[in-house]
C-alpha positions in Angstrom: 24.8 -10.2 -0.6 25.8 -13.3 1.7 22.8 -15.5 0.8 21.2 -14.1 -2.6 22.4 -11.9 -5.5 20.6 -11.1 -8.6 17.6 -9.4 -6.9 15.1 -7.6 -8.8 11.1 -7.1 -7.1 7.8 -6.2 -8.5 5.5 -4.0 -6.6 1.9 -3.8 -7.9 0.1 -0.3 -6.4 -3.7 -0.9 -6.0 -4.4 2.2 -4.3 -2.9 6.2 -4.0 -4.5 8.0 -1.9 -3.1 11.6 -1.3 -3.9 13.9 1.9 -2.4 17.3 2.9 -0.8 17.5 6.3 0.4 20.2 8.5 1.3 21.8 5.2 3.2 18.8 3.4 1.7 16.5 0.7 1.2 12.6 1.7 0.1 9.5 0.3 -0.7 6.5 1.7 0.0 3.1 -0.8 -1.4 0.0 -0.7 0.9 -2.4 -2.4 1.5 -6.3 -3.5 4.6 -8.1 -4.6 7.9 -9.7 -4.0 11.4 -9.4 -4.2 13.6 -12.3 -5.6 16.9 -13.4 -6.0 19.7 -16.3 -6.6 20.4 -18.3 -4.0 24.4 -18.1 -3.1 24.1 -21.7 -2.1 22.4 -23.6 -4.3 22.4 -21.4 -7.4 18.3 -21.4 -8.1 16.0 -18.5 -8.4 14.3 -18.5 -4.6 11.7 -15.7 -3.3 13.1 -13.6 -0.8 10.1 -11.7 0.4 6.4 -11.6 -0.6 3.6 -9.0 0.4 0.2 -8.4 0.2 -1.8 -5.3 0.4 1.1 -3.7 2.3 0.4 -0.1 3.2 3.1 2.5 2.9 3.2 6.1 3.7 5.0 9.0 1.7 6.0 12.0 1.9 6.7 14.5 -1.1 9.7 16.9 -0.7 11.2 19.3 -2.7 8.9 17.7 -6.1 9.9 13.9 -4.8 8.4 11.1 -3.3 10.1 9.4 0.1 8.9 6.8 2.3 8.2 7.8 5.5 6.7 4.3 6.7 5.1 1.8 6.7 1.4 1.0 8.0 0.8 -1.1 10.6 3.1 -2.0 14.2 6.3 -4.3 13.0 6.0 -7.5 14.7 8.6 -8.2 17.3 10.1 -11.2 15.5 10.0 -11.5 11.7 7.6 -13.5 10.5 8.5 -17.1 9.6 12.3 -16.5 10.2 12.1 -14.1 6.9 13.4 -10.5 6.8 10.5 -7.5 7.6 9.6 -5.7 3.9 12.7 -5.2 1.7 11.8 -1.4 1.3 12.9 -1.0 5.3 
């Protein structure tokens, strides 16, 4: 990546909740954490992205899980300059 490499994330799940829908299994996560990586420029360990409470929604297909969204309108401009969620 231009401007961090090394990037590794933690993403803490504090809820699951499953529903059925026209037929397909869904799930709607609530999530905390952040992604991280090493600055290109100046070498040090800097955090990329940080969330909290973040709801996603799921989809499982044939026996898998995929994101399908995320909760919430996405602002127009990111916020503070920073990138929207690193799973989007």
């Amino acid at each position: 990546m231009a401007y961090h490499h090394k990037l590794h994330s933690t993403h803490l799940f504090t809820r699951i909740k499953t529903t059925e829908v026209e037929g397909e299994t869904r799930a709607e996560v609530k999530c905390t954490g952040a992604l991280w990586g090493v600055a290109t420029e100046t070498g040090q360990k800097a955090t990329v992205e940080s969330w909290c409470e973040e709801g996603h929604y799921l989809v499982k297909e044939d026996a898998a899980w995929r994101i399908i969204g995320n909760a919430g309108a996405a602002p127009e401009m990111p916020r503070f300059g920073q990138a929207p969620h690193p799973l989007f």
